[in-house]
N, CA, C and O atoms as a MOPAC input file, in Angstrom:
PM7 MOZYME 1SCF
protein

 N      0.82300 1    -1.18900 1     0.00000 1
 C      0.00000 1     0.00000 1     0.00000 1
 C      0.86900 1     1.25600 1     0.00000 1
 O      0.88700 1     1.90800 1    -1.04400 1
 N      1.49000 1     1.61600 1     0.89700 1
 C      2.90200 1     2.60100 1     1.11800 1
 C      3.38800 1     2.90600 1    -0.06400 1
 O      3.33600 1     3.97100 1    -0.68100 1
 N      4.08500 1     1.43100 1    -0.46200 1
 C      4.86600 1     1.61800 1    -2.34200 1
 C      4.08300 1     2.03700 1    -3.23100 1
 O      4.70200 1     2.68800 1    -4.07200 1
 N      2.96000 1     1.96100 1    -3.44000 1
 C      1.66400 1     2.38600 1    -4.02000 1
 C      1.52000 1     3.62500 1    -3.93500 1
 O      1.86900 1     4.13700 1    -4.99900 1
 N      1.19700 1     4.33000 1    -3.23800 1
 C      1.16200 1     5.24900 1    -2.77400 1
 C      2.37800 1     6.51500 1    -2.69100 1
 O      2.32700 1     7.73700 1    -2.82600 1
 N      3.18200 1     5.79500 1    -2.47600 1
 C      4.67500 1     6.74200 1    -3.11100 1
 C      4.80600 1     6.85600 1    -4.54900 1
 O      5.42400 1     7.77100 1    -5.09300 1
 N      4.30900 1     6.06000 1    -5.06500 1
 C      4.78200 1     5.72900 1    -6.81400 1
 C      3.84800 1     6.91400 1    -7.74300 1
 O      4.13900 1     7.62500 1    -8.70500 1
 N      2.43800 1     6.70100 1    -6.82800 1
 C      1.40400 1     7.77500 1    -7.60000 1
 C      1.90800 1     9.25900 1    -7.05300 1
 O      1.99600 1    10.16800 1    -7.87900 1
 N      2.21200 1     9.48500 1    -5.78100 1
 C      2.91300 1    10.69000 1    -5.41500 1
 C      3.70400 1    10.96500 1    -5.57100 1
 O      4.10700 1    11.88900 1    -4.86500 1
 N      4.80500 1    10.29200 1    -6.84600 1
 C      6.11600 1    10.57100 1    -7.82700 1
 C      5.03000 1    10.75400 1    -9.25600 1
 O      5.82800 1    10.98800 1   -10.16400 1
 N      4.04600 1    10.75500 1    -9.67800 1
 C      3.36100 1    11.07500 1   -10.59400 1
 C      2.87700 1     9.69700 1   -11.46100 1
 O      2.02700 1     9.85000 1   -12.33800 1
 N      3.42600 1     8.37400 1   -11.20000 1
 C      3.25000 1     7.27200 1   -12.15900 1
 C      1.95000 1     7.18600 1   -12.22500 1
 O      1.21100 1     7.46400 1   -11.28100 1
 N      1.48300 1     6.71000 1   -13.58300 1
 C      0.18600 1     6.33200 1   -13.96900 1
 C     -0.57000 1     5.44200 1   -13.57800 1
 O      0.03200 1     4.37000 1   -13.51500 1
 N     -2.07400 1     5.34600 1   -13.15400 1
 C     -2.61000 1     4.54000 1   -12.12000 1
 C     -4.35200 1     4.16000 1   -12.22000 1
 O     -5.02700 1     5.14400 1   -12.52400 1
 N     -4.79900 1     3.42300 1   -12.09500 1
 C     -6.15100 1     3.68300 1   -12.86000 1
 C     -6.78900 1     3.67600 1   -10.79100 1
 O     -7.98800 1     3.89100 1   -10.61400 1
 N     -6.05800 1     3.47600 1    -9.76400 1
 C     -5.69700 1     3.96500 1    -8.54200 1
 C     -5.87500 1     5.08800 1    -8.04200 1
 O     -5.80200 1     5.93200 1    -8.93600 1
 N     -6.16200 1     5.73200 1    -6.61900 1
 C     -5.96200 1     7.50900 1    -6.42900 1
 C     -5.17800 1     6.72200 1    -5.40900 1
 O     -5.12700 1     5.50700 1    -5.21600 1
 N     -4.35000 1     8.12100 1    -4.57100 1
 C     -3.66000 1     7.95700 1    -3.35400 1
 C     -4.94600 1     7.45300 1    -2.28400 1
 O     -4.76000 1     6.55600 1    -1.46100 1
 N     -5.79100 1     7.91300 1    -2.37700 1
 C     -6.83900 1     7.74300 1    -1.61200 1
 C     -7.48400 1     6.11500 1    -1.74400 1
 O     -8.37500 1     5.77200 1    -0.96700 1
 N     -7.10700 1     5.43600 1    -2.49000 1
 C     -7.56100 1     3.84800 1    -2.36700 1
 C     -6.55500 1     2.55700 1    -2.92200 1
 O     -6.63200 1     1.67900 1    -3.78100 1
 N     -5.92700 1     2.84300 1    -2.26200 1
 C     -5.09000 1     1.48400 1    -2.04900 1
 C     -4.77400 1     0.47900 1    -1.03700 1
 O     -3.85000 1     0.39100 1    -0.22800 1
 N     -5.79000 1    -0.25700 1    -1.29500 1
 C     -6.10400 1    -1.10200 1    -0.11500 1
 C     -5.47500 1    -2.09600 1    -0.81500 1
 O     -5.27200 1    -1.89100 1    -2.01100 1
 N     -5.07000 1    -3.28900 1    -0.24900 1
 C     -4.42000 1    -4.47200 1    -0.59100 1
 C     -5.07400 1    -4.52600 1    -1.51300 1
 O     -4.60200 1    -4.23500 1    -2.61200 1
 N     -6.91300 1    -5.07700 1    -1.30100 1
 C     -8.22300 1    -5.47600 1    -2.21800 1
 C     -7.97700 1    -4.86300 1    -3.77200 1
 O     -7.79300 1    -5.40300 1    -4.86300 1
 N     -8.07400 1    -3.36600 1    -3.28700 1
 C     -8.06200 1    -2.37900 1    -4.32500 1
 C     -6.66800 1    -2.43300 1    -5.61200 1
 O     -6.60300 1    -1.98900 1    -6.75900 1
 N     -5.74800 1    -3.15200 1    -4.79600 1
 C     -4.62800 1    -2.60400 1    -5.60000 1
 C     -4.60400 1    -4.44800 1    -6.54300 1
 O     -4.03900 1    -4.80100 1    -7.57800 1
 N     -5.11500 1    -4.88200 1    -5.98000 1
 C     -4.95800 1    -6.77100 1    -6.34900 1
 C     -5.97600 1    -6.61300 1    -7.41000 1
 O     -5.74000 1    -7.40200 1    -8.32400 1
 N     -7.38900 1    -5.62900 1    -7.70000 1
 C     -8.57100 1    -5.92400 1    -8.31100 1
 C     -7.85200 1    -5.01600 1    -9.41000 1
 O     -7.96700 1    -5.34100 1   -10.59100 1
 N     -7.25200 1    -4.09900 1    -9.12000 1
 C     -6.46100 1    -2.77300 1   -10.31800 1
 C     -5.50500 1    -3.77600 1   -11.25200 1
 O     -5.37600 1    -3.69800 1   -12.47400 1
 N     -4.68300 1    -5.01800 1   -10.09400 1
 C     -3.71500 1    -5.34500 1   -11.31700 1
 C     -4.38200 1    -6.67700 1   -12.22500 1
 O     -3.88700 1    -7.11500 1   -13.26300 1
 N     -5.66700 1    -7.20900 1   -11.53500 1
 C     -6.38300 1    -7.83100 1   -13.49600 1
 C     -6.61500 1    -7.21300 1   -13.50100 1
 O     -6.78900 1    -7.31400 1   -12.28600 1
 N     -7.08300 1    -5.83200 1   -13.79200 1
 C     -7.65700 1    -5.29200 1   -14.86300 1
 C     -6.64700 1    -4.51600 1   -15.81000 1
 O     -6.84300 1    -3.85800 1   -16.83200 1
 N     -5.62200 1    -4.79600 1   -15.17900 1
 C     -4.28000 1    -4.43900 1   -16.43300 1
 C     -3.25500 1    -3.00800 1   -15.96600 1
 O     -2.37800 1    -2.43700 1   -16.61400 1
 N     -3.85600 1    -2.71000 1   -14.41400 1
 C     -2.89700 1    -1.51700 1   -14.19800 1
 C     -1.38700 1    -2.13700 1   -13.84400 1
 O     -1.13900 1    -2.93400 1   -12.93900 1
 N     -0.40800 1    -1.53500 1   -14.83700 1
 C      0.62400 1    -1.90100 1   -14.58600 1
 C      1.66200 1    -1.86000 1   -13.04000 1
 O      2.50600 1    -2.57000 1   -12.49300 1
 N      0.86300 1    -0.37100 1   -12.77700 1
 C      1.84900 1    -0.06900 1   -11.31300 1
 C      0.90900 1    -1.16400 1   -10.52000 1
 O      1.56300 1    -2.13000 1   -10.12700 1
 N     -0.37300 1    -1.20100 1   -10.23400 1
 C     -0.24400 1    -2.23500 1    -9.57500 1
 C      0.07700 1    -3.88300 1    -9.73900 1
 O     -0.05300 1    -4.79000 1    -8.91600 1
 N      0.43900 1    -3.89800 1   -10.80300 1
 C      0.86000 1    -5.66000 1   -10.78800 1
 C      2.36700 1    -5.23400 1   -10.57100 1
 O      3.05500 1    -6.24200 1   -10.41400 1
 N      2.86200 1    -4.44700 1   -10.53000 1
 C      4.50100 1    -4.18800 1   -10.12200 1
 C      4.37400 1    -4.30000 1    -8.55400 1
 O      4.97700 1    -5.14800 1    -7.89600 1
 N      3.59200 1    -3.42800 1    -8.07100 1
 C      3.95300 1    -3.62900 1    -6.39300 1
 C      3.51600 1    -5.26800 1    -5.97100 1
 O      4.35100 1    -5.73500 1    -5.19600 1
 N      2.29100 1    -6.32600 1    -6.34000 1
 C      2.19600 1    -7.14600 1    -6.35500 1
 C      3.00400 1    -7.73600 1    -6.64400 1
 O      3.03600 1    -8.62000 1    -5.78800 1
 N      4.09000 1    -7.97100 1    -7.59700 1
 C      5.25100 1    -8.79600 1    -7.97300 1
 C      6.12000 1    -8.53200 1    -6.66800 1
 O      6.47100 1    -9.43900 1    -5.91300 1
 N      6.45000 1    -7.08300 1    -6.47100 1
 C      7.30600 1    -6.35500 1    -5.28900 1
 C      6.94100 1    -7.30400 1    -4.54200 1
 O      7.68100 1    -8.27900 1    -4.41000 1
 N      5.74100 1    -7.22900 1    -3.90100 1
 C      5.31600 1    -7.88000 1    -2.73700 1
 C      5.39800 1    -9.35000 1    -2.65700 1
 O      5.51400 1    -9.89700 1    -1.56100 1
 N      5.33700 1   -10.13400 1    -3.94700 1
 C      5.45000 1   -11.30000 1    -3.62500 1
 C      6.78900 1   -11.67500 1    -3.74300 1
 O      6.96000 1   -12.86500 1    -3.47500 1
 N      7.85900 1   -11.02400 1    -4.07300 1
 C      9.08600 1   -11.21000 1    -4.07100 1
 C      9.72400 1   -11.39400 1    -2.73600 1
 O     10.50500 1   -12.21800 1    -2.26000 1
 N      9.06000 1   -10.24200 1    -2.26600 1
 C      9.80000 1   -10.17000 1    -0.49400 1
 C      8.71100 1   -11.51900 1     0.32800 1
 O      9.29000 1   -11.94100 1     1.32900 1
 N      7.90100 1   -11.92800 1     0.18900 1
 C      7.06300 1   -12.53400 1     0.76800 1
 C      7.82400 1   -13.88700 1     0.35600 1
 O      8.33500 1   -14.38300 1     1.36000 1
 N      8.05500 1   -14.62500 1    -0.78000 1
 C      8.92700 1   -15.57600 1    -1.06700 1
 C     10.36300 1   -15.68600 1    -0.71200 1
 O     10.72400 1   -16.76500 1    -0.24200 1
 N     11.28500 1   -14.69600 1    -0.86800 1
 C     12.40200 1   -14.53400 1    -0.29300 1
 C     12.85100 1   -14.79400 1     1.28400 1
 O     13.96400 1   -15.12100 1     1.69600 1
 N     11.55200 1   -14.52900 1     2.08800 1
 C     11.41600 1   -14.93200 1     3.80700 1
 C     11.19300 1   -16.33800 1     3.46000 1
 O     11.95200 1   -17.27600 1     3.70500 1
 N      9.89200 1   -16.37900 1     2.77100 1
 C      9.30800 1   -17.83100 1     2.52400 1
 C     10.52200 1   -19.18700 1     2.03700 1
 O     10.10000 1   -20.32100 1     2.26000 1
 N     11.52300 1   -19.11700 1     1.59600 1
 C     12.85600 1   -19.53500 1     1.36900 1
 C     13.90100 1   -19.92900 1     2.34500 1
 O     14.68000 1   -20.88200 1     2.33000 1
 N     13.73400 1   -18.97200 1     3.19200 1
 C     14.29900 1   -19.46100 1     4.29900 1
 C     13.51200 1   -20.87500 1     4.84800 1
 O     14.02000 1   -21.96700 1     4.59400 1
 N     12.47500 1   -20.79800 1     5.47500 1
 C     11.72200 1   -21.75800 1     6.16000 1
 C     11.41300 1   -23.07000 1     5.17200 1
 O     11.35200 1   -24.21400 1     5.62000 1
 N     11.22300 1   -22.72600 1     3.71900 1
 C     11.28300 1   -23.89400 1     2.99900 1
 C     12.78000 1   -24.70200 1     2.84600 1
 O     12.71200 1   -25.91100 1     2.62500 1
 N     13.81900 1   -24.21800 1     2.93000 1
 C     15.45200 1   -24.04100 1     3.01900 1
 C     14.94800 1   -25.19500 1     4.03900 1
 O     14.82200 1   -26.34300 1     3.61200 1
 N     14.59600 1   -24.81000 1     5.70300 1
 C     15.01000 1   -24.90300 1     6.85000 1
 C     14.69700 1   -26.76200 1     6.85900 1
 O     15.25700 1   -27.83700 1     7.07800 1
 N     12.95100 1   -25.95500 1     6.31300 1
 C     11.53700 1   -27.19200 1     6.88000 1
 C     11.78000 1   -27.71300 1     5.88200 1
 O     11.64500 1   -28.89800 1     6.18500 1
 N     12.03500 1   -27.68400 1     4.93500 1
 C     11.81200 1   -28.77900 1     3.53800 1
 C     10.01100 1   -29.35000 1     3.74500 1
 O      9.73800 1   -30.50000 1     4.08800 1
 N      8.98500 1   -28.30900 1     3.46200 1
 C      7.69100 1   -28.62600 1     3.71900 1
 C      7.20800 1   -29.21300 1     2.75200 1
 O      7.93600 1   -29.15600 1     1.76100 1
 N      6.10800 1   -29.85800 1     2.59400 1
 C      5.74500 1   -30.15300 1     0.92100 1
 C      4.19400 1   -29.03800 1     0.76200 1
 O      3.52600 1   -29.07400 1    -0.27200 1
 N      3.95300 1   -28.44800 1     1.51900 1
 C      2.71500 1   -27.56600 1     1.55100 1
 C      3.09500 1   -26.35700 1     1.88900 1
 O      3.86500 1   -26.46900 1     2.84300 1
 N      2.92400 1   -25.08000 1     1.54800 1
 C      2.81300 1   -24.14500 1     2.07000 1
 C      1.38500 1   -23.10600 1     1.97900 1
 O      0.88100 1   -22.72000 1     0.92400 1
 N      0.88300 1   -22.76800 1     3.40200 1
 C     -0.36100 1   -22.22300 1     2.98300 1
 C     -0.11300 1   -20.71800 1     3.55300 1
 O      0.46400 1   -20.49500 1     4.61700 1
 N     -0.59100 1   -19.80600 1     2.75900 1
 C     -0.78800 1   -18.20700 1     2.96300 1
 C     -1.74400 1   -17.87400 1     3.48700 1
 O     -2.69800 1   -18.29500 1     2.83300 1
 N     -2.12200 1   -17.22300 1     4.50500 1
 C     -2.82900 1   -16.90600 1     4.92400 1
 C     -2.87600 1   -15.38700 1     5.49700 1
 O     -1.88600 1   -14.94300 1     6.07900 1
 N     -3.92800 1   -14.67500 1     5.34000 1
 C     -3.73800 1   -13.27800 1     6.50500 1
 C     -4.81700 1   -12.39600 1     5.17300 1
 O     -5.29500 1   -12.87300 1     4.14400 1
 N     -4.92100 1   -10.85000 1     5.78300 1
 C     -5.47600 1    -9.89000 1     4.72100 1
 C     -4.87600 1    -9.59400 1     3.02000 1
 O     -5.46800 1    -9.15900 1     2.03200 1
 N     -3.83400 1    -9.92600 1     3.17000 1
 C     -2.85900 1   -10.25900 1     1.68400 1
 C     -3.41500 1   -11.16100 1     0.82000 1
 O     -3.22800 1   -11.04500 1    -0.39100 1
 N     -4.01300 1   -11.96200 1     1.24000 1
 C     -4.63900 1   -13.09000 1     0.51000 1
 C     -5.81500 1   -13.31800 1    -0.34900 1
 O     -6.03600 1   -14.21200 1    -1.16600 1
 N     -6.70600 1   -12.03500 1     0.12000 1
 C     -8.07200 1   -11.74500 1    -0.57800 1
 C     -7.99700 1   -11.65300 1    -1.76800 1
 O     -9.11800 1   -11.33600 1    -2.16700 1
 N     -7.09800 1   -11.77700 1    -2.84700 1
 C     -7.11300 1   -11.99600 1    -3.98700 1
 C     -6.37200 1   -13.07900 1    -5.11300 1
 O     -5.71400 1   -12.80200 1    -6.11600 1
 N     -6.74500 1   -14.41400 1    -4.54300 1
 C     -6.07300 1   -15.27700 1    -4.62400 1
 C     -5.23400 1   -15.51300 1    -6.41400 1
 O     -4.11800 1   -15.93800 1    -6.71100 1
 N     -6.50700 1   -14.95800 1    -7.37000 1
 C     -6.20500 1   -14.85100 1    -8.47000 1
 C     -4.82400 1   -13.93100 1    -9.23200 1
 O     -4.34400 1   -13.92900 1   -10.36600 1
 N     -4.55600 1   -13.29100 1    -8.12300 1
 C     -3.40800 1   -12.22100 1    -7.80800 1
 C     -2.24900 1   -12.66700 1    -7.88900 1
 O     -1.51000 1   -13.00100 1    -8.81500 1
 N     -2.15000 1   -12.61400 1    -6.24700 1
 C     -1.31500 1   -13.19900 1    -5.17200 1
 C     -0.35200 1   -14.27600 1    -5.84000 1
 O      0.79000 1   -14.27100 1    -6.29900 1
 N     -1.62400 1   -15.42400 1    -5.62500 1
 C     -0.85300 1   -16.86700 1    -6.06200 1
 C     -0.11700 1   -16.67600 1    -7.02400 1
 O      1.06800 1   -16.54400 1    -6.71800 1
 N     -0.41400 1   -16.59300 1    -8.32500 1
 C      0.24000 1   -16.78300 1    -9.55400 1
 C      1.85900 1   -15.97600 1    -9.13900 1
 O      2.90500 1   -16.60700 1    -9.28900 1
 N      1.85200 1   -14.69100 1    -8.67300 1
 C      2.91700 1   -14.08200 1    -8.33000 1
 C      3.92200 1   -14.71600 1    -7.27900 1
 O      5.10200 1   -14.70500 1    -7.62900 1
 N      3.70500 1   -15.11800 1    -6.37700 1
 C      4.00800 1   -15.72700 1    -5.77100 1
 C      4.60800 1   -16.89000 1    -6.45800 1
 O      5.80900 1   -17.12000 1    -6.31300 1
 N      3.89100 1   -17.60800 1    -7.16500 1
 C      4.21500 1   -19.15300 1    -7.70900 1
 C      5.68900 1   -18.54700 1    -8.61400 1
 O      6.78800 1   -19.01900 1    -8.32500 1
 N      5.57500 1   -17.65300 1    -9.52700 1
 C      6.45500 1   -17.19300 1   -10.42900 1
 C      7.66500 1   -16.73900 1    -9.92800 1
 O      8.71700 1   -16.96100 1   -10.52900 1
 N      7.60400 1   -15.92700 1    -8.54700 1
 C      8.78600 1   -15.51100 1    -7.74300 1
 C      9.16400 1   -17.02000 1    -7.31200 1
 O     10.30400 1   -17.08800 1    -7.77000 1
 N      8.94200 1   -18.11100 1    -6.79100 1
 C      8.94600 1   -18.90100 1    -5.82800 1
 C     10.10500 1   -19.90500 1    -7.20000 1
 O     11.25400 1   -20.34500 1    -7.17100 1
 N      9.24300 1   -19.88700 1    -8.00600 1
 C     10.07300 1   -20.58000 1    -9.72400 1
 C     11.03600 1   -19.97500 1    -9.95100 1
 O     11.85400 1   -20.62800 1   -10.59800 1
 N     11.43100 1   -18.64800 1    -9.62600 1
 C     12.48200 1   -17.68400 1   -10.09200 1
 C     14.03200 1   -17.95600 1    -8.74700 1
 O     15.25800 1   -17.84900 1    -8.76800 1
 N     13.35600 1   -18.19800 1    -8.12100 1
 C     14.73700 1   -18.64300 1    -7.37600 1
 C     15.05300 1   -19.69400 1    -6.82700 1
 O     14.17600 1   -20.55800 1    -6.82300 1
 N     16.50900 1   -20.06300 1    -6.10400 1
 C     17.17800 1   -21.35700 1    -6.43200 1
 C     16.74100 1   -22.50500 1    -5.59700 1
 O     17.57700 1   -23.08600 1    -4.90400 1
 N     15.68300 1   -22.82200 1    -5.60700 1
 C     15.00500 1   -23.75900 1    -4.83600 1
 C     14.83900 1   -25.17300 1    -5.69800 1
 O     14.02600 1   -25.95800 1    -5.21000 1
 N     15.31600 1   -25.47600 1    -6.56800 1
 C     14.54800 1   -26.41000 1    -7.42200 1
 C     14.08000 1   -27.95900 1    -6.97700 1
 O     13.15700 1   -28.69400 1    -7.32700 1
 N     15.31500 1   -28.09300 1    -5.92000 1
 C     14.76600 1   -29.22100 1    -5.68300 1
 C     13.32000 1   -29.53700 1    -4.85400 1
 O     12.63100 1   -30.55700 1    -4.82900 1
 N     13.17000 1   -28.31700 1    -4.23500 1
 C     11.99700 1   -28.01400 1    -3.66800 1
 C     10.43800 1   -27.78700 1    -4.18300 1
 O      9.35500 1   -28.26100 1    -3.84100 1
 N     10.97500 1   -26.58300 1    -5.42600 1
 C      9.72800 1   -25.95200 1    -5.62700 1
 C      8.89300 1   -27.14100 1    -6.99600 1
 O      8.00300 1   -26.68000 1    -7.71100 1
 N      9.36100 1   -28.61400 1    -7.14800 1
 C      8.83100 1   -29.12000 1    -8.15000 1
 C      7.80500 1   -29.88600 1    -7.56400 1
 O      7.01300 1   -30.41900 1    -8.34100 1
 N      7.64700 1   -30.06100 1    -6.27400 1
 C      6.56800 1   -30.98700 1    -5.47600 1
 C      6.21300 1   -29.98100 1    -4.65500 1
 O      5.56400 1   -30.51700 1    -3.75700 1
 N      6.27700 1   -28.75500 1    -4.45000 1
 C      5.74400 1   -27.88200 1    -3.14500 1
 C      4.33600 1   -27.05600 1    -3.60800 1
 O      4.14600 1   -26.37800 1    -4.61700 1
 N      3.77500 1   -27.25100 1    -2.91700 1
 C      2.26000 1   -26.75500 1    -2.87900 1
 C      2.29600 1   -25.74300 1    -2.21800 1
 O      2.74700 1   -25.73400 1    -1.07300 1
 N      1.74200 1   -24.51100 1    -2.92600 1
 C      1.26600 1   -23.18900 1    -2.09500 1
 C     -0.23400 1   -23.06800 1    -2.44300 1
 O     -0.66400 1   -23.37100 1    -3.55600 1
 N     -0.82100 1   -22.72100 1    -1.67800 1
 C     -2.06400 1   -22.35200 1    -1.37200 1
 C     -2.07800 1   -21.28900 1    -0.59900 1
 O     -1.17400 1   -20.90500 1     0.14200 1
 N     -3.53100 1   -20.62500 1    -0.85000 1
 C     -4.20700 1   -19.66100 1     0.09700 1
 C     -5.13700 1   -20.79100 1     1.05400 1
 O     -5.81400 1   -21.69900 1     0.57100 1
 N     -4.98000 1   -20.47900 1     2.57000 1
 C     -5.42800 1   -20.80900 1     3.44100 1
 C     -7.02100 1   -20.23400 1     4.00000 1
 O     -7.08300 1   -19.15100 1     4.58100 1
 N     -8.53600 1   -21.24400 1     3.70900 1
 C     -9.45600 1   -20.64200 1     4.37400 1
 C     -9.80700 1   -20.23500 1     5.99600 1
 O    -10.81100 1   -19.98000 1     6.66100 1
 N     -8.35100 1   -20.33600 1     6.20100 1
 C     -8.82300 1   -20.03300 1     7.98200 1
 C     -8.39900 1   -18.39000 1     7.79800 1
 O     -7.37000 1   -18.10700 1     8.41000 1
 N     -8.81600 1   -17.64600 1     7.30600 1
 C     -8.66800 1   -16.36800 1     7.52500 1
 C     -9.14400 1   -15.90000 1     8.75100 1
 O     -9.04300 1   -14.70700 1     9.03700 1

């Protein structure tokens, strides 16, 4: 939301105001093709996988489930997530590991 919000108050183009960037808001902006928001979404799932790396590193899990207010847009999220998660050096991991969004919100 923050990065969002700085990016339109450097002038970048936004189908967004400063005034609504809610996780919801910014996840529903990037299907519909706003670029700044599928950038902070990538942002975000980058750093969210990069922690997430460690503990898969640690646990060697075969599931991982997401859960929290981040998650309300699973059509989002996931795919980004899945693509960051493919993008780094995990392989022996990420070919059997399951991520999901979690319904215990």
């Amino acid at each position: 939301e923050q990065r969002l919000q700085h990016l339109l108050g450097q002038g970048y183009p936004s189908k967004l105001s400063i005034d609504s960037c809610s996780i919801s808001a910014i996840c529903k902006s990037a299907n519909r093709g706003d670029d700044i928001a599928r950038e902070v979404i990538e942002q975000a799932a980058l750093k969210l996988v990069k922690a997430l790396s460690i503990a898969i590193n640690l646990f060697k899990p075969q599931k991982v489930e997401i859960a929290g207010e981040n998650t309300e847009e699973e059509k989002t999220l996931l795919p980004a997530i899945q693509r960051c998660i493919n993008a780094q050096e995990l392989k022996e991991f990420r070919h059997n590991l399951q991520i999901e969004i979690s319904s215990l919100n």
